[in-house]
C-alpha positions in Angstrom: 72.4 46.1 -33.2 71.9 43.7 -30.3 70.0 40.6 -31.1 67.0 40.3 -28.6 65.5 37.1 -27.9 62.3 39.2 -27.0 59.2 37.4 -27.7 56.9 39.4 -30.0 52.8 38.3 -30.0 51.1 38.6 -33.4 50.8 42.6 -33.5 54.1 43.0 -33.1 54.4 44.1 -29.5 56.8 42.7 -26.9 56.2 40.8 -24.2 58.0 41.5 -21.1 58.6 38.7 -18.4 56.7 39.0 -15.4 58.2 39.1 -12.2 55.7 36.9 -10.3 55.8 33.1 -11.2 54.1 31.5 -13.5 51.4 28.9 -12.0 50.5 26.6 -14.4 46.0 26.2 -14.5 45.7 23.0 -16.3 42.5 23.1 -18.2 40.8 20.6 -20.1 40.2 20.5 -23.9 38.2 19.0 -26.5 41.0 16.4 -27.4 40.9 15.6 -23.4 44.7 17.0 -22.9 45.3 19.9 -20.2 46.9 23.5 -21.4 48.2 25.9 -19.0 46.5 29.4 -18.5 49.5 31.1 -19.3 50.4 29.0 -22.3 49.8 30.8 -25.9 47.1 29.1 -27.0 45.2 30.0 -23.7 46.0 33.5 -23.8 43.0 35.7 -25.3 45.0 38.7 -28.0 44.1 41.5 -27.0 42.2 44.2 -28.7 41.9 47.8 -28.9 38.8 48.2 -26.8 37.9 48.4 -23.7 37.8 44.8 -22.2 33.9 44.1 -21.0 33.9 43.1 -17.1 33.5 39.3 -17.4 30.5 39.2 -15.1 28.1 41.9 -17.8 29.4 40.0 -20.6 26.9 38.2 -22.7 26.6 34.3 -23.2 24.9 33.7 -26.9 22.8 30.8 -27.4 25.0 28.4 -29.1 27.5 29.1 -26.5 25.1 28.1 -23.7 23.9 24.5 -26.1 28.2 24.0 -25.6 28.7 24.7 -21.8 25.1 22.4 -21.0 25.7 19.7 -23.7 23.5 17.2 -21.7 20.0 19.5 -21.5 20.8 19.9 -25.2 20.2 15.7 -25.7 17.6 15.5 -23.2 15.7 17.9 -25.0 15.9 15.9 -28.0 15.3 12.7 -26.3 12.5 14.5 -24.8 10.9 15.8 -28.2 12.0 12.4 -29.8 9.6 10.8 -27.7 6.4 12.7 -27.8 7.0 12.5 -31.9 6.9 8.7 -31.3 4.0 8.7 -29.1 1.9 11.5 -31.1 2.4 9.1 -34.6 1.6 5.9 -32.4 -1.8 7.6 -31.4 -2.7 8.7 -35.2 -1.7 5.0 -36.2 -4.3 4.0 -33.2 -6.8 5.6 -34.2 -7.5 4.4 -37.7 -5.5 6.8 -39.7 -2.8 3.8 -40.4 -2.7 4.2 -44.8 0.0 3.2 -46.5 0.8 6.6 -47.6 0.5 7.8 -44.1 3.9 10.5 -44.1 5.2 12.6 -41.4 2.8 14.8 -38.9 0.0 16.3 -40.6 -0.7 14.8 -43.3 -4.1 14.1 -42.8 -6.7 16.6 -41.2 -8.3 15.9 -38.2 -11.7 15.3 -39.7 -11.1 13.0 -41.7 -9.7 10.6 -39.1 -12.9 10.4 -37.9 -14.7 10.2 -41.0 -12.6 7.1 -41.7 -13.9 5.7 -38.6 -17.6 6.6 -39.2 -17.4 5.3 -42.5 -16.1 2.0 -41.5 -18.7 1.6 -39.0 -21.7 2.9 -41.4 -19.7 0.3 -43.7 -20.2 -2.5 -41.0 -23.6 -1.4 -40.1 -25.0 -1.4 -43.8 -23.6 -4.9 -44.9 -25.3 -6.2 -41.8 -28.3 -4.3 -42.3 -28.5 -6.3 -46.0 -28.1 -9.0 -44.9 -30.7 -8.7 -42.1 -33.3 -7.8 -45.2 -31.8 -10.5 -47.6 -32.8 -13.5 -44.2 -36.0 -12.2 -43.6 -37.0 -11.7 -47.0 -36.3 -15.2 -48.2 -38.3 -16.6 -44.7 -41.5 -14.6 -45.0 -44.0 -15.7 -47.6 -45.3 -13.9 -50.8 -48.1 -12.5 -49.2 -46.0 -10.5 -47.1 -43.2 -9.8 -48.8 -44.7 -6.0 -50.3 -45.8 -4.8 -46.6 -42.4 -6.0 -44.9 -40.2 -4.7 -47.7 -41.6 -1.2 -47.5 -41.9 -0.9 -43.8 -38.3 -2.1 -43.9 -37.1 0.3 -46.6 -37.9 3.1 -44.3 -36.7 1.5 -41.2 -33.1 1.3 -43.2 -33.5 5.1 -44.6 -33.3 6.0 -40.9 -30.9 3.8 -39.7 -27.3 5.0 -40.4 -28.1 8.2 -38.1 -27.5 5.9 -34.6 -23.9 5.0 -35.4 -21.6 6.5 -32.8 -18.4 7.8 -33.3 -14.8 7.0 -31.6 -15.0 9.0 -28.3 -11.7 9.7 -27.6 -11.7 11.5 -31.3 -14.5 14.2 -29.3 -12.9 14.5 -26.2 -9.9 16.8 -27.7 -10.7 21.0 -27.2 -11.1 22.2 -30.1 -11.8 26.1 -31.2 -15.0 27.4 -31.7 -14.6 27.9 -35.7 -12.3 24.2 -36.3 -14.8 22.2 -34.6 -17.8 24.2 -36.9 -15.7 23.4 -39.8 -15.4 19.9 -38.2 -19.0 19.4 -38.2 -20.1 20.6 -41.3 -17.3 18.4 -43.1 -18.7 14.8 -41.0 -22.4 15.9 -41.7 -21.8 16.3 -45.6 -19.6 13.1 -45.9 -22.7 11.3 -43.3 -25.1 12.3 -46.1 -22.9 10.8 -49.2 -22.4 7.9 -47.4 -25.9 7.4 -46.1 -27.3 7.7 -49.7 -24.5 5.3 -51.3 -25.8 2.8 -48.6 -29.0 3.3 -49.0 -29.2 2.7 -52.3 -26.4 -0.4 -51.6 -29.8 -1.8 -49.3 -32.2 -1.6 -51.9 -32.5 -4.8 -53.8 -32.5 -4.5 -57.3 -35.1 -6.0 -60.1 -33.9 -8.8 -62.1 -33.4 -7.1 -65.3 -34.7 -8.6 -68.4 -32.4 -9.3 -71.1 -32.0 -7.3 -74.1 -32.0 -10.2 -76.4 -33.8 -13.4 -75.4 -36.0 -15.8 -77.9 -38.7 -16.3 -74.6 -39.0 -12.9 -73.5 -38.7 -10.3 -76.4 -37.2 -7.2 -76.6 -36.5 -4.4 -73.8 -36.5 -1.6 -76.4 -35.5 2.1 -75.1 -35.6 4.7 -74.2 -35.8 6.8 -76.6 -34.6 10.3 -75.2 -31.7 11.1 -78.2 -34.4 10.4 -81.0 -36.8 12.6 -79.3 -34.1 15.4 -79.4 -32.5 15.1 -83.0 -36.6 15.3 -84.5 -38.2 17.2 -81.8 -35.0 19.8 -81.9 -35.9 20.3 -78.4 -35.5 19.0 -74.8 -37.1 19.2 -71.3 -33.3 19.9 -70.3 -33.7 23.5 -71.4 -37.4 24.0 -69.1 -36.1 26.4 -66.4 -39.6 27.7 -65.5 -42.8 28.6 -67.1 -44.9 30.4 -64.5 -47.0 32.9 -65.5 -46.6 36.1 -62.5 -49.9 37.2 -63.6 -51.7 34.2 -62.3 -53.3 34.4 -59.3 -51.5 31.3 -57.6 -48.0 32.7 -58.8 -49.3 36.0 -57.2 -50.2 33.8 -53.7 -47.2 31.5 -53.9 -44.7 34.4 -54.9 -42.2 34.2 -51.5 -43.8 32.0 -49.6 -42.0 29.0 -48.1 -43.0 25.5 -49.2 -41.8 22.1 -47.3 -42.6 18.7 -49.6 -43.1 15.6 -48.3 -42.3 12.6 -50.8 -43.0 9.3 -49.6 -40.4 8.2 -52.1 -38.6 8.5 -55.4 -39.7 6.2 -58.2 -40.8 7.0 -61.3 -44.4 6.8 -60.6 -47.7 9.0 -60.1 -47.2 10.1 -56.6 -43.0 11.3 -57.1 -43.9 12.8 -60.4 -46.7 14.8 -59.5 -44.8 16.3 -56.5 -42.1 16.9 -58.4 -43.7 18.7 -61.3 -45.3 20.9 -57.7 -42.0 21.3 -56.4 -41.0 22.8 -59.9 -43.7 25.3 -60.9 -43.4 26.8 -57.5 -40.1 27.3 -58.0 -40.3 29.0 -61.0 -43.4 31.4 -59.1 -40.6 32.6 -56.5 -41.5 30.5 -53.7 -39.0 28.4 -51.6 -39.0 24.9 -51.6 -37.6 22.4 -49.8 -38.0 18.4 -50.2 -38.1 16.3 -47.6 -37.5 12.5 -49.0 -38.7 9.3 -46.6 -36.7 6.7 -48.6 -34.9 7.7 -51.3 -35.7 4.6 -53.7 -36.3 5.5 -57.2 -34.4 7.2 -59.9 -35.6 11.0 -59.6 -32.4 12.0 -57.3 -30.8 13.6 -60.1 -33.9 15.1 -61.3 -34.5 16.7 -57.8 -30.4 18.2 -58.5 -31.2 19.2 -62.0 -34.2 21.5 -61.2 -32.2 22.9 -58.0 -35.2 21.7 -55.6 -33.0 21.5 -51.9 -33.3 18.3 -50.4 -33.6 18.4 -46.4 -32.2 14.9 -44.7 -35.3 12.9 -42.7 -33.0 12.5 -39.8 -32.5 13.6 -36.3 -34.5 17.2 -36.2 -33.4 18.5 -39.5 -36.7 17.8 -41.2 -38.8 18.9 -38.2 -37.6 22.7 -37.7 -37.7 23.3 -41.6 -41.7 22.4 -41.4 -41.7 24.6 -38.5 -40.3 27.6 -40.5 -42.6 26.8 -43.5 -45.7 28.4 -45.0 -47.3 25.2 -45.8 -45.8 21.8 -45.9 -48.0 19.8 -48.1 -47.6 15.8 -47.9 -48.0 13.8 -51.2 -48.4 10.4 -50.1 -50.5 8.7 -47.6 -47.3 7.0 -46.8 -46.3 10.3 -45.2 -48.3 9.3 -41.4 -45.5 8.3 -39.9 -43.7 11.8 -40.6 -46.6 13.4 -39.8 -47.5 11.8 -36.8 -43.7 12.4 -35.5 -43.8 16.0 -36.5 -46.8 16.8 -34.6 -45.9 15.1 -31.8 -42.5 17.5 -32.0 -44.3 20.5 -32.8 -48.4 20.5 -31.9 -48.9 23.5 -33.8 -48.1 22.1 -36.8 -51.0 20.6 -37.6 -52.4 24.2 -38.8 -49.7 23.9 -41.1 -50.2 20.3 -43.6 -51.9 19.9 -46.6 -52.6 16.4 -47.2 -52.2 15.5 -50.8 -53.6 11.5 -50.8 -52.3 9.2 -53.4 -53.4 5.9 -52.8 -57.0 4.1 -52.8 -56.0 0.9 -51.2 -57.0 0.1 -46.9 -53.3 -0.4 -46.0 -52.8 3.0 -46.1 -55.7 4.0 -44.7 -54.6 1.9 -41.6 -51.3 3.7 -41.9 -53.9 7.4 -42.1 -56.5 6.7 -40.2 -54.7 8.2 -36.5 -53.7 11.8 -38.4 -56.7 12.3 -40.6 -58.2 14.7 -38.0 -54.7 16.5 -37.2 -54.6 18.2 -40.5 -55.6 21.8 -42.2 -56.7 19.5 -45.4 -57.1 16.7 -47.0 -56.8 16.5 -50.8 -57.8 14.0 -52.9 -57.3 12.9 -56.6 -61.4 12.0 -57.4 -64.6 11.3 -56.6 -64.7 7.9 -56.1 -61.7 7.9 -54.1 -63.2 10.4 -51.7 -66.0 8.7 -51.5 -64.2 5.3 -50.6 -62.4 7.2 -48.0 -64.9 8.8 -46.2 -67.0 5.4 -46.4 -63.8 3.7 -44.4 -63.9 6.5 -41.6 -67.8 5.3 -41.3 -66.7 2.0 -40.6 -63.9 2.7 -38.3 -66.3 5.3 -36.3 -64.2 7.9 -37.3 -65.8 11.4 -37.3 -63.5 13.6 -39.7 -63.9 16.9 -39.2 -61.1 18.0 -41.6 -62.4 19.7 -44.3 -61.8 17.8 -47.8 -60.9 19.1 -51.6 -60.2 17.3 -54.6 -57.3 18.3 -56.7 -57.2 15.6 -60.5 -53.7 15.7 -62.1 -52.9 17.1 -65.1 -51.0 16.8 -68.5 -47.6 18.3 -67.7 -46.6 21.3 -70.7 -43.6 19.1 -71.5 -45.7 16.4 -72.7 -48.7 18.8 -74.0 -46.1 20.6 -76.1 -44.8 17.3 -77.7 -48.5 16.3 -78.2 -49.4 19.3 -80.1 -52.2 21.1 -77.4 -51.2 24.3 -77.1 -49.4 25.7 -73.9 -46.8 28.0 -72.2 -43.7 26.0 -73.5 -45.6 26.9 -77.4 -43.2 29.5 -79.8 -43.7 30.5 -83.1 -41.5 28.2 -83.9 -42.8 25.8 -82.4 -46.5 26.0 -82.7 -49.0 23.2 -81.8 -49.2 22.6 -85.7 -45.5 22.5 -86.1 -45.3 19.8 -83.0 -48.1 17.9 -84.6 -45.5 17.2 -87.6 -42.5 16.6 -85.5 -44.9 14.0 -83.5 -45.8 12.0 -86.8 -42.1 12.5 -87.6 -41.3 11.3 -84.2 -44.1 8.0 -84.4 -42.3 6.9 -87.6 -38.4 6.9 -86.1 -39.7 4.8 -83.0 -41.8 2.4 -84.9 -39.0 2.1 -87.4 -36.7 1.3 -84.3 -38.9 -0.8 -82.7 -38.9 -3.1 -86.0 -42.7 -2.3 -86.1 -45.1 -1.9 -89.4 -48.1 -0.3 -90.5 -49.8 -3.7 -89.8 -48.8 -3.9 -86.4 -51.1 -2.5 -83.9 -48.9 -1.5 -80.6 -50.6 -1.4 -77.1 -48.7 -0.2 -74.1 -49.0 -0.4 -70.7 -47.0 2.2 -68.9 -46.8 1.6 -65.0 -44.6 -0.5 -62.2 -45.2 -4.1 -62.5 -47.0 -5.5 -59.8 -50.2 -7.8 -59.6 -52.5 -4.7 -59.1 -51.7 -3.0 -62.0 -52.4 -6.6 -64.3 -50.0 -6.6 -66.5 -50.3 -10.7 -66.9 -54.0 -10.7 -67.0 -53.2 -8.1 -70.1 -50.9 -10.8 -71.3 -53.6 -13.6 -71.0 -56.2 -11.8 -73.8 -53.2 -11.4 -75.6 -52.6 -14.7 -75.9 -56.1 -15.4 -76.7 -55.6 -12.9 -79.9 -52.2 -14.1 -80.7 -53.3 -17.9 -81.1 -55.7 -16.7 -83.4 -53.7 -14.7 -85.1 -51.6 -17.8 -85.9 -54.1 -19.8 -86.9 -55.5 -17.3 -88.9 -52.2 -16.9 -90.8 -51.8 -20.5 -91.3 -55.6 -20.6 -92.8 -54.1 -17.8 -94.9 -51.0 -19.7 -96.6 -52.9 -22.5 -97.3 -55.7 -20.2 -99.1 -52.5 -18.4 -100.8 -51.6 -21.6 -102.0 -54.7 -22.9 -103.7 -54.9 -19.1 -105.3 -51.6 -19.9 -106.5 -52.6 -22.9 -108.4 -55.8 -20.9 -109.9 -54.4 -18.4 -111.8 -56.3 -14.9 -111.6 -55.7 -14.6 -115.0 -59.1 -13.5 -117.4 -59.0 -16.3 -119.1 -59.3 -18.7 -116.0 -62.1 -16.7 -114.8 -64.0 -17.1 -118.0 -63.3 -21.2 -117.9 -64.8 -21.0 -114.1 -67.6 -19.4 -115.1 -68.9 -21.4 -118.1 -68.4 -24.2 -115.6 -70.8 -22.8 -113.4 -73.2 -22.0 -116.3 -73.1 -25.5 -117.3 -73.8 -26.1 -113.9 -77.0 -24.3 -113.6 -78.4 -26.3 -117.0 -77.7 -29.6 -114.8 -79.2 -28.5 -112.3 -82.7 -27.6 -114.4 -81.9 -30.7 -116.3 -81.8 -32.4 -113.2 -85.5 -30.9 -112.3 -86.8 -32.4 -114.9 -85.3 -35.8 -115.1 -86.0 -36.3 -111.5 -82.4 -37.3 -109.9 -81.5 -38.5 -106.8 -81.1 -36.2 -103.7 -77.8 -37.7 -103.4 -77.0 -36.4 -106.9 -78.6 -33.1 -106.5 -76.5 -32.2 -103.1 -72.7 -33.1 -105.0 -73.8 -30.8 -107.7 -74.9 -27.7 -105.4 -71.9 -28.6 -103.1 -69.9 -28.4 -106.5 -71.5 -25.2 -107.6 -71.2 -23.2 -104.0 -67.6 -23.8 -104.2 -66.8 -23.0 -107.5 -68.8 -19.4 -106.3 -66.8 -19.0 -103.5 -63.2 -19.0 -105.6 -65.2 -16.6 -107.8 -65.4 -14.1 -105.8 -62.1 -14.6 -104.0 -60.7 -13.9 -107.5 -63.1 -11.0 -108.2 -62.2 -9.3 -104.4 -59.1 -10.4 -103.6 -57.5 -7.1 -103.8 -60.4 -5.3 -101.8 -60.2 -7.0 -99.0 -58.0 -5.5 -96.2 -55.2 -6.4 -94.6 -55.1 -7.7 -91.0 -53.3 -6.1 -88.4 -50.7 -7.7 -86.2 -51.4 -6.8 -81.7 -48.0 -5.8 -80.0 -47.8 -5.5 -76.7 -45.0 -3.2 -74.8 -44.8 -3.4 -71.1 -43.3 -0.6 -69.1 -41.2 -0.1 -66.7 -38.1 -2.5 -66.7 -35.8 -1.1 -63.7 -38.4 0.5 -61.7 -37.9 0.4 -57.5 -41.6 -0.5 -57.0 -42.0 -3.4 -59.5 -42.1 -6.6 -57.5 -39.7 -9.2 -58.4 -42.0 -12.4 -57.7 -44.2 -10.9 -59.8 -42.0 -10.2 -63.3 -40.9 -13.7 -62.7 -44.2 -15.0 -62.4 -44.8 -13.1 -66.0 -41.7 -14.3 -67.8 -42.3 -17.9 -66.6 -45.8 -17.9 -68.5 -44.1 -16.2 -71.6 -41.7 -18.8 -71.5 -44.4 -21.5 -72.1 -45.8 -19.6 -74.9 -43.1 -18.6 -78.0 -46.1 -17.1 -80.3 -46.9 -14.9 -77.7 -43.5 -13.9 -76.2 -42.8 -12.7 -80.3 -45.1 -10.3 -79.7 -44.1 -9.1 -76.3 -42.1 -5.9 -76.1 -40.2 -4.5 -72.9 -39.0 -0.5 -71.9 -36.7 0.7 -69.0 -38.5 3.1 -66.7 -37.9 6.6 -68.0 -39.3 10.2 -67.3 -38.9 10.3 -71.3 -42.4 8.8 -72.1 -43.6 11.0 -74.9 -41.8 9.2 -78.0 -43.9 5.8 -76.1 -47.2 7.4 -76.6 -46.6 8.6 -80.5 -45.4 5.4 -81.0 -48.7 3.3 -79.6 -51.7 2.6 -81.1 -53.7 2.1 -77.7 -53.3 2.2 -74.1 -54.5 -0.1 -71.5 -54.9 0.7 -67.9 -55.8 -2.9 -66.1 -56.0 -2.0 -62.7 -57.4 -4.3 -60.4 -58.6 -4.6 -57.1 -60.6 -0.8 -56.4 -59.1 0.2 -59.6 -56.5 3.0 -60.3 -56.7 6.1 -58.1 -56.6 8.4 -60.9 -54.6 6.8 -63.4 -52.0 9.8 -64.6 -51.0 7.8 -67.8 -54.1 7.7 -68.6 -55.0 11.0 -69.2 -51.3 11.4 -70.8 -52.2 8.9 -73.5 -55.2 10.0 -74.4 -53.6 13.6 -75.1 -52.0 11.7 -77.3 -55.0 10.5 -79.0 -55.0 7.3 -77.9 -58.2 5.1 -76.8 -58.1 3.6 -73.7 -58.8 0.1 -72.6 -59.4 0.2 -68.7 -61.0 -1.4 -66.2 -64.3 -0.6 -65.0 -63.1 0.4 -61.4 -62.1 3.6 -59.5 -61.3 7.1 -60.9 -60.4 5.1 -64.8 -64.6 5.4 -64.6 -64.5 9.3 -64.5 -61.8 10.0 -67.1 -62.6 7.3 -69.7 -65.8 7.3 -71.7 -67.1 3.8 -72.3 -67.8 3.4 -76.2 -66.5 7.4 -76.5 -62.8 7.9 -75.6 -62.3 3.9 -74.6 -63.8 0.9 -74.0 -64.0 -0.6 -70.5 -63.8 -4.0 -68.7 -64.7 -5.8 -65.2 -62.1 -6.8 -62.8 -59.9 -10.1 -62.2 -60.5 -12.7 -64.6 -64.5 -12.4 -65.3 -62.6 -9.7 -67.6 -60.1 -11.1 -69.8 -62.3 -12.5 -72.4 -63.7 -8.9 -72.3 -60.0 -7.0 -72.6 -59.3 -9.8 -75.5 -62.8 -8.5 -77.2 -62.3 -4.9 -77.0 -58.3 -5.7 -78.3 -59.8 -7.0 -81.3 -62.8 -4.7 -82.2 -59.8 -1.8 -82.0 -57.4 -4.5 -84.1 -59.8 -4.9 -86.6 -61.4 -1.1 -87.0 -58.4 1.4 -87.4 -61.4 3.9 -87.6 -62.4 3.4 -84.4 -59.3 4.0 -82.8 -58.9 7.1 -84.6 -61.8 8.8 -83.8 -62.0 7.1 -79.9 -58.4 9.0 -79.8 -60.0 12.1 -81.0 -62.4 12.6 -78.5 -60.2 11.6 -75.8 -57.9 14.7 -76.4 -60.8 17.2 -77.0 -61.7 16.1 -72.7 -58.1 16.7 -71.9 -57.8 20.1 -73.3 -61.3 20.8 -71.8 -60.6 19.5 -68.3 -56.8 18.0 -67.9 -54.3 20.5 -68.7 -51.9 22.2 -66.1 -54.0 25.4 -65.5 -57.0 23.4 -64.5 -54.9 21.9 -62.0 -53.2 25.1 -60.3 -56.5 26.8 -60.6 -57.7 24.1 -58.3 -54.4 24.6 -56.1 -55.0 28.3 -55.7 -58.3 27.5 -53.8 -56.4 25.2 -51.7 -53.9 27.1 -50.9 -55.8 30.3 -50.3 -57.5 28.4 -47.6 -54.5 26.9 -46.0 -52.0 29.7 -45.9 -51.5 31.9 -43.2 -52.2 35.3 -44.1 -49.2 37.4 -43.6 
């Protein structure tokens, strides 16, 4: 067998030598060296298909990246860069957190509400500082009118803030820039109320604990639920659809105006509104001027919408309204605005007045006649109204009505007057228990007695409500009180030293027996005068402790005055004015033991068990209406009130209450009445009596809304 030196390739087959020479291609490699074509590891091995013609042969993509290696890294380069450039912007643009990662990690919208809440930020700390200057320059005359104005100047203010313009100059879709929007306005409106409330400046509060000031007792909203076994939580509506103005309400559209959110008359009473036409089937919205006050999460809790006073929000939800009634006179400005918007709105707003003071007529007097009707709360202020448009040559043409407030059912259900919240578990004679019940858990809390006779005085504190003129009769009572008590230990003292034992009161009386034979012996013998008047002197006293022996247990005991002032926290109290208060208790320690304080609450009732009387010291044209008033005397409470405004057409003088003048002619006169009702329990009783039979004749929630339905009936459109 002949050895070949044949070369074989890898399948085995042999390779034959070709004729033609071999020209050697050099070629260069990956390592950089140059192989010949016809080398082995340039030759291709062949297969058993068909070879593909080179120029319909494909090139895959990772083939391609090989043969154009320098596009590949300018691609990168390229895409390395806009990365850079696209982070750089982000960082630019505010969105420059420490836990800022990668592309995307924030949305879009929130870059710019980072912006617009640092700005809002910016705007608001300058803002309080603006009203923290100007305050401290202007003088104490001023101070109410330029705080208020700017109040509502500041609720406005956080709408003008403009955003980054580059952020709005990207295109957007249609539906992203929707959902866009929406996000920004709801985070505007958090942010707007957070700063808002930042603005407002806050009362001094008044320590819990303090030897010169008292107590600041309350509230008392947990008691109330473990004895009453019940809570205005659980109210979700107590409309009655066969009424006629649930019937004439029922899917209607409502639009309220509150002038603001405290915890006082006006707020309350359009709240309560809000709520029972709610519960009829109407729609209500709220429109809010200046959200100061504490009812914002009352306004959540009964599900009443709240519309934003900015921009023309407010404006087109009037326009699609039934009604929009206003319940302040404080309300002009928004009136004024809307009409000017919309001049067919006028046949549109009922005008619910409030207020009894010429400010806010001045404020009124330009949109009294651009109204469907003006409301008011009584007679007298009416009167005083339309005796103001005589003066400023005003002709009103608008017609008028007058619509008194009303005992809420929350309040008549704890006071034990039948009403719609009543169950037969819960019967007015069953709350009349749990009330008495109630009276003895907050006395007892309040470290109060039976000798203790507590007056209240349930409003903001500001000069025109009187609280410190209330605080001067006080005084007047309490420094007698003290002296009285001192009289009263030294008279203890002496009894102490006479035993009231029998046979001390027989030795007492044969002294004055043996007395009365001087004195005939004395007749007869002809004494002195001098003589005579020692022995009669001698004999009247010896009488006297007598009968303090004999009636000592008959007579009864004194009763100590109280005085709790309300309400500690809330936005309208004036700050001058609780210092001006706490600066005269200070001087005064016998008094300032007998001063109480309580946080402004909607959780009044277990206040009223509690009291003994109620005072409503109104000055100036008096109280509007005076809605505690008729509260307390549901309660059965006699009121003390000044002899001014609508306190004359609810209180009874000498029948449900005694009343008083004015300004300081009428302290002596408040101190008077305080102690006729301190020293006759009786009194009191049957004063409180009579007050609660006029309240369930005259004051109770369907006496109101029957009153509304006339209203209403007048001002709705008639579909």
């Amino acid at each position: 067998m002949e050895e070949s030196n044949e070369k074989k390739d890898l399948q085995g087959n042999l390779e034959r030598p070709s004729s033609l020479k071999p020209v050697s291609i050099l070629k260069p490699t990956l390592s950089g060296r140059s192989t010949p074509r016809a080398s082995p590891t340039f030759r291709r091995v062949h297969s058993s298909r068909t070879p593909r013609k080179e120029g319909r042969s494909g090139v895959s993509c990772s083939q391609w990246f090989r043969s154009n290696r320098l596009l590949y890294w300018l691609l990168l380069i390229t895409l390395w860069t806009y990365g850079g450039f696209y982070i750089q912007s982000r960082w630019a643009h505010g969105n420059n957190q420490e836990n800022f990662v990668g592309f995307g990690s924030k949305p879009n919208n929130e870059v710019v509400d980072s912006e617009e809440n640092h700005q809002r930020k910016l705007s608001s700390d300058k803002d309080i500082a603006q009203v923290r200057n100007e305050t401290s320059k202007s003088q104490v005359g001023n101070e109410t009118k330029m705080l208020d104005n700017k109040y509502v100047v500041l609720a406005r203010k956080g709408n003008d803030i403009p955003s980054h313009p580059k952020l709005y100059s990207r295109k957007r879709g249609k539906r992203s820039g929707r959902g866009l929007q929406k996000k920004t306005r709801r985070k505007q409106k958090m942010n707007e109320e957070i700063g808002i409330q930042n603005r407002l400046m806050q009362e001094e509060e008044i320590p819990k604990r303090n030897t010169s000031y008292g107590s600041l007792l309350g509230p008392f909203g947990s008691t109330e639920d473990r004895i009453l076994e019940w809570s205005p939580e659980k109210r979700r509506g107590t409309c009655d659809r066969t009424d006629l103005f649930a019937r004439l309400v029922w899917s209607r559209n409502f639009v309220l105006i509150f002038h603001e959110l405290s915890m006082t008359g006006a707020p309350l009473s359009m709240l309560e509104l809000a709520t029972e036409l709610l519960s009829c089937g109407a729609t209500v919205n709220a429109v809010v001027l200046s959200k100061k006050g504490g009812l914002m999460s009352e306004l959540a809790r009964r599900r009443i919408k709240l519309i934003d006073d900015k921009l023309d929000h407010s404006f087109k939800a009037a326009m699609k309204a039934d009604l929009v009634i206003a319940g302040s006179a404080i309300c002009a400005s928004w009136i004024e605005q809307y009409l000017a918007y919309f001049a067919a709105g006028s046949n549109q707003i009922a005008w619910w007045i409030m207020e009894n003071r010429h400010e806010y007529f001045d404020r009124s007097k330009r949109v009294l006649n651009r109204v469907k009707m003006l409301i008011f709360l009584s007679e007298l202020q009416s009167n005083q109204w339309l005796t103001w448009c005589e003066d400023e040559n005003i002709k009103l043409t608008t017609p008028t009505s007058l619509i008194p407030l009303s005992v809420n059912d929350e309040l008549a259900f704890v006071a034990g007057i039948a009403c719609s919240l009543n169950t037969p578990a819960f019967s007015p004679e069953k709350m009349l228990e749990k009330q008495q019940m109630l009276r003895n858990a907050v006395r007892q809390e309040m470290g109060l007695t039976d000798d203790d006779m507590l007056v209240i005085s349930l409003s903001s504190i500001n000069a025109a409500k009187g609280q410190l003129l209330l605080l001067e009769s006080a005084h007047l009572i309490v420094e007698e009180q003290t002296s009285r008590n001192d009289v009263g230990i030294q008279s203890s003292l002496s009894r102490e030293h006479i035993k009231t034992t029998m046979p001390e009161r027989q030795r007492l009386k044969g002294l004055l027996h043996k007395l009365n034979q001087t004195r005939q012996f004395s007749t007869r013998t002809n004494l002195s005068y001098r003589s005579m008047t020692s022995m009669n002197e001698g004999k009247r006293r010896m009488a006297s402790d007598i009968r303090k022996l004999d009636f000592d247990d008959e007579q009864p005991r004194k009763q100590n005055l109280k005085i709790l002032i309300g309400s500690v926290g809330s936005k309208s109290n004036k700050v001058i004015y609780v210092k001006e208060i706490l600066r005269f208790l200070s001087r005064l320690p016998n008094l300032s033991k007998s001063v109480l304080w309580t946080p402004s609450t909607t959780r009044v009732a277990s206040l009223y068990s509690a009291a003994d009387v109620y005072v409503i010291n109104s000055q100036g044209l008096g109280e509007t209406f005076g809605r505690v008033t008729i509260e307390a005397m549901a309660f059965g409470l006699p009121v003390l009130g000044t002899d001014a405004g609508g306190t004359k057409e609810i209180v009874e003088n000498n029948v449900t209450g005694l009343l008083h003048p004015i300004g300081r002619q009428g302290t002596k006169l408040l101190a008077e009445n305080l102690r006729f009702l301190l020293e006759n329990p009786s009194v009191r009783q049957q004063m409180g009596l009579k007050g609660r039979e006029k309240i369930e004749k005259m004051y109770l929630k369907r006496h109101m809304y029957k009153m509304f339905f006339e209203v209403l009936f007048k001002c709705l459109r008639i579909k």
